[in-house]
N, C-alpha and C positions, 0 to 999 in steps of 0.2 A: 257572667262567669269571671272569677277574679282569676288575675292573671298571677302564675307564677313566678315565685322568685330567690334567690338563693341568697342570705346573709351570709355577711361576712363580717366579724369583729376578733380586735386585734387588742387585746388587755395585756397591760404592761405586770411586770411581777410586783416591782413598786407601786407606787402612788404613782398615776398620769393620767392623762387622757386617753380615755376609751374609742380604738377608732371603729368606727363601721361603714363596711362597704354593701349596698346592695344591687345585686344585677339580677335583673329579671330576665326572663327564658326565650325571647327574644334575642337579646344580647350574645346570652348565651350560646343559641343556634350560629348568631350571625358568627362570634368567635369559632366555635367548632367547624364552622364552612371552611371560615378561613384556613385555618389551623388545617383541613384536610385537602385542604387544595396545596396550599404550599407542601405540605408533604409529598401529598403526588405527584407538582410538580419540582420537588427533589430530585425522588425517586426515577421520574422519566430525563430530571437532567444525569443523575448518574447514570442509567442504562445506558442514554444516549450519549454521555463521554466514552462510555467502555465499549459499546459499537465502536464511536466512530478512532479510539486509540487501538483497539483490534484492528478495523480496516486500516490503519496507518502501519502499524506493525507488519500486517501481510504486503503493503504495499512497498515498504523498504524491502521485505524478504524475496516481493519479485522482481523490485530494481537490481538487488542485489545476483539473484538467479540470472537475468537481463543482462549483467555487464559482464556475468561468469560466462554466460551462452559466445557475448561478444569475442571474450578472448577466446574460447574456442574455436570459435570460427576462423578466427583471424590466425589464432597458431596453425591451422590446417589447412587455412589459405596459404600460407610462409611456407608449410612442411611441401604442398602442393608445388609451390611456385620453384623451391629446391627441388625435388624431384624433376620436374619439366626441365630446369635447368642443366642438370645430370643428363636427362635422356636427350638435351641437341647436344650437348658432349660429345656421348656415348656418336650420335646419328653423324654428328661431321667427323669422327672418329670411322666410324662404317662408311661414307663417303671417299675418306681421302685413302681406306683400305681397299674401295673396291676403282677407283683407279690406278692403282697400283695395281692391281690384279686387273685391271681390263674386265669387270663385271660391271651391271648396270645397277641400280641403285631400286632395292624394292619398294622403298617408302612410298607412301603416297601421295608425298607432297617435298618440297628442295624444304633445305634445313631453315632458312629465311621466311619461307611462306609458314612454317611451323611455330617458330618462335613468336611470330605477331598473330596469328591464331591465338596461341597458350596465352600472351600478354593481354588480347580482346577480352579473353572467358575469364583470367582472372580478376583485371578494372571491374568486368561486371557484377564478379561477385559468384558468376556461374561456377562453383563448386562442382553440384554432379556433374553439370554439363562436361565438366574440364578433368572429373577423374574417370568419366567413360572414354575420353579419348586419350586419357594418358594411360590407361589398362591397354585399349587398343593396339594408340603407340609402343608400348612395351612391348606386346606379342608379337608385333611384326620386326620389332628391333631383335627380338628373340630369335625369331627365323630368320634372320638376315645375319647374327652370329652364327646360326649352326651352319649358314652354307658356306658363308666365310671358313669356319673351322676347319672344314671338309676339304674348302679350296686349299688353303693355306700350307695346310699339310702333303697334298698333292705337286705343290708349286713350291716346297722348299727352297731350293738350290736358287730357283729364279729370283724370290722373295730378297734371301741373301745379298739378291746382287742387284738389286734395284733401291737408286738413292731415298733413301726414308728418314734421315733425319739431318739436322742441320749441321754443316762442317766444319763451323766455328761460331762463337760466341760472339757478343758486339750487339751494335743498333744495328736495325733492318733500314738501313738508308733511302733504298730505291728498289723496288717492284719491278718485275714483268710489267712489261708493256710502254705503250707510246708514253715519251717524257721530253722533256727540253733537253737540248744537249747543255752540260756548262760550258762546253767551248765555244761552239757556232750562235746557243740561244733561240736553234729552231727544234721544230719539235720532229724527235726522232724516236723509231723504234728501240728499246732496250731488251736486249735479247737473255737477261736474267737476272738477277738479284744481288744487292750490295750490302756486305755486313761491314760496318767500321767500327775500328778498335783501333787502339796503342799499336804499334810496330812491333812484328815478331811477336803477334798475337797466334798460339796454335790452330792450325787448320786440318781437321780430320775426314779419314775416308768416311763418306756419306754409304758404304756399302761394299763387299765385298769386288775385286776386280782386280787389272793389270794396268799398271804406269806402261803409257805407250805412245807419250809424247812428254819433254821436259825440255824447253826450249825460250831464246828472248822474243819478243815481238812487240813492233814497233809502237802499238796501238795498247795490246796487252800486258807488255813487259814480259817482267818472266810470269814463264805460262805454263801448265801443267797438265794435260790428258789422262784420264782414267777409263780405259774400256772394261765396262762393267759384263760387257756378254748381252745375249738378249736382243740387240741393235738398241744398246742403252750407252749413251756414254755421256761423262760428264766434265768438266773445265775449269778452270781456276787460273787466275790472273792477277795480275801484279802484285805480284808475292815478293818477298824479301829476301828468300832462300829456299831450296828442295830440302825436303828431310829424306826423299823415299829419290832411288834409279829408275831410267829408262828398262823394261823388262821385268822391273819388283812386282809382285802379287801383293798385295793388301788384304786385309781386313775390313770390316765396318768399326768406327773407331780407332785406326793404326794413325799414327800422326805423320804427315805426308809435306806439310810444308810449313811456312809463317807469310802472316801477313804482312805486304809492303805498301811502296805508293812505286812503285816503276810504270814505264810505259806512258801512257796517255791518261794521267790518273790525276786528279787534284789533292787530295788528301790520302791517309793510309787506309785501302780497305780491301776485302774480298770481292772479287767479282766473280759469280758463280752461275753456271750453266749448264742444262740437263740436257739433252739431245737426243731423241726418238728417235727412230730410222732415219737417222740426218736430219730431223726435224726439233728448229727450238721448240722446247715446253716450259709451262710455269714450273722451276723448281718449288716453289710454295707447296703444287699439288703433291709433291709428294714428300711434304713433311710432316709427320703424325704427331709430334708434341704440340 
């Protein structure tokens, strides 16, 4: 059987050379393979670009989802972390009201053992964990306002007259409790708290009462008594002048003295004293700002 085969000639319009090509049907086949393989394998390269540029595309789209999730999380860890923050406010806020009122404190845990909880579950990351107990925390802060409110209003006139906020402005120098003395250098009891400022800095009633002591003393210089009622009274020392008499009634806020350095004092400051039934207490406890 003679074998197949396809001429080809190629005549010029002018006078030249007559070219011709011939390919037999072999050739031919082997061409046509070729020629449909390289096709196919086109075809399967562009399919497989357009896969794999689709899966690239979805995969930016859920980096992109990925980083949007992140800042969300993160902004409502932040919004979390303020709220927690607001509500030990709010709770040493209800603490330093229900020692002033002589009530016990319903939370169920001190404001300290709270805040490093909230600080644990947020490092962790523990979101719900830390807004089930900040919903918690809220409700029982909730009922601890409404008994508060209930008291508050019962206990007016008392309220009135029990020291709550601070008497003067200044640095908080020195704390209740055991410190060195600066004159001896041993460690002594300090039986209240020292604000220092400029001289003739004002010093105000911490609460409603009656001047019933204004006097020098050797230790305290001039010295200043305010009986607040209650078996509350409170103290003031080395001042630089009285603004208010022996037997005056005050106000919370009336301005009652200025700050000195008299007495047994090194520098110019307040020295300030709360007194219980005859008993020193932290004036700190009972300042609510």
């Amino acid at each position: 059987m003679l074998s197949k085969s396809i001429n080809f000639m190629i005549i010029p319009q002018k006078d030249g050379k007559i070219f011709r090509l011939n390919i037999n049907a072999f050739t031919l086949r082997s061409m046509a393979l070729i020629l449909g393989g390289l096709l196919i394998m086109t075809l399967a390269m562009l399919i497989d670009y357009y896969y794999i540029n689709s899966a690239f595309e979805q995969q930016k789209e859920l980096d992109r989802d990925i980083k949007l999730q992140q800042f969300t999380i993160q902004k409502i860890h932040n919004q979390l972390k303020g709220i927690r923050n607001q509500l030990l406010r709010y709770a040493e806020f209800d603490r330093k009201l229900r020692i002033i009122g002589g009530l016990q404190d319903i939370g169920p845990e001190s404001t300290q053992a709270a805040n490093q909880r909230a600080t644990k579950e947020l490092e962790q990351s523990n979101i719900l964990h830390s807004l089930e107990n900040l919903t918690r925390d809220i409700k029982l802060r909730e009922v601890s306002f409404f008994q508060l409110e209930g008291y508050l209003k019962s206990e007016k006139d008392r309220l009135v007259r029990t020291p709550s906020v601070a008497p003067t402005n200044g640095h908080l120098s020195s704390h209740f409790g055991r410190r060195t003395d600066p004159f001896t250098g041993k460690q002594k009891m300090h039986r209240g708290v020292d604000w220092s400022n400029g001289p003739y800095t004002p010093i105000y009633a911490p609460a409603n009462g009656v001047v019933v002591a204004a006097y020098y003393n050797a230790g305290y210089g001039q010295f200043l008594v305010i009986d607040h009622g209650y078996d509350i009274v409170s103290r003031y020392a080395h001042l630089s002048k009285y603004e208010v008499k022996v037997g005056q009634k005050v106000k919370r806020g009336h301005l009652i003295a200025r700050m000195g350095n008299t007495g047994r004092s090194t520098a110019t400051h307040l020295h300030y004293e709360v007194l219980v039934r005859d008993q020193h207490v932290d004036p700190e406890q009972f300042i609510l700002e």
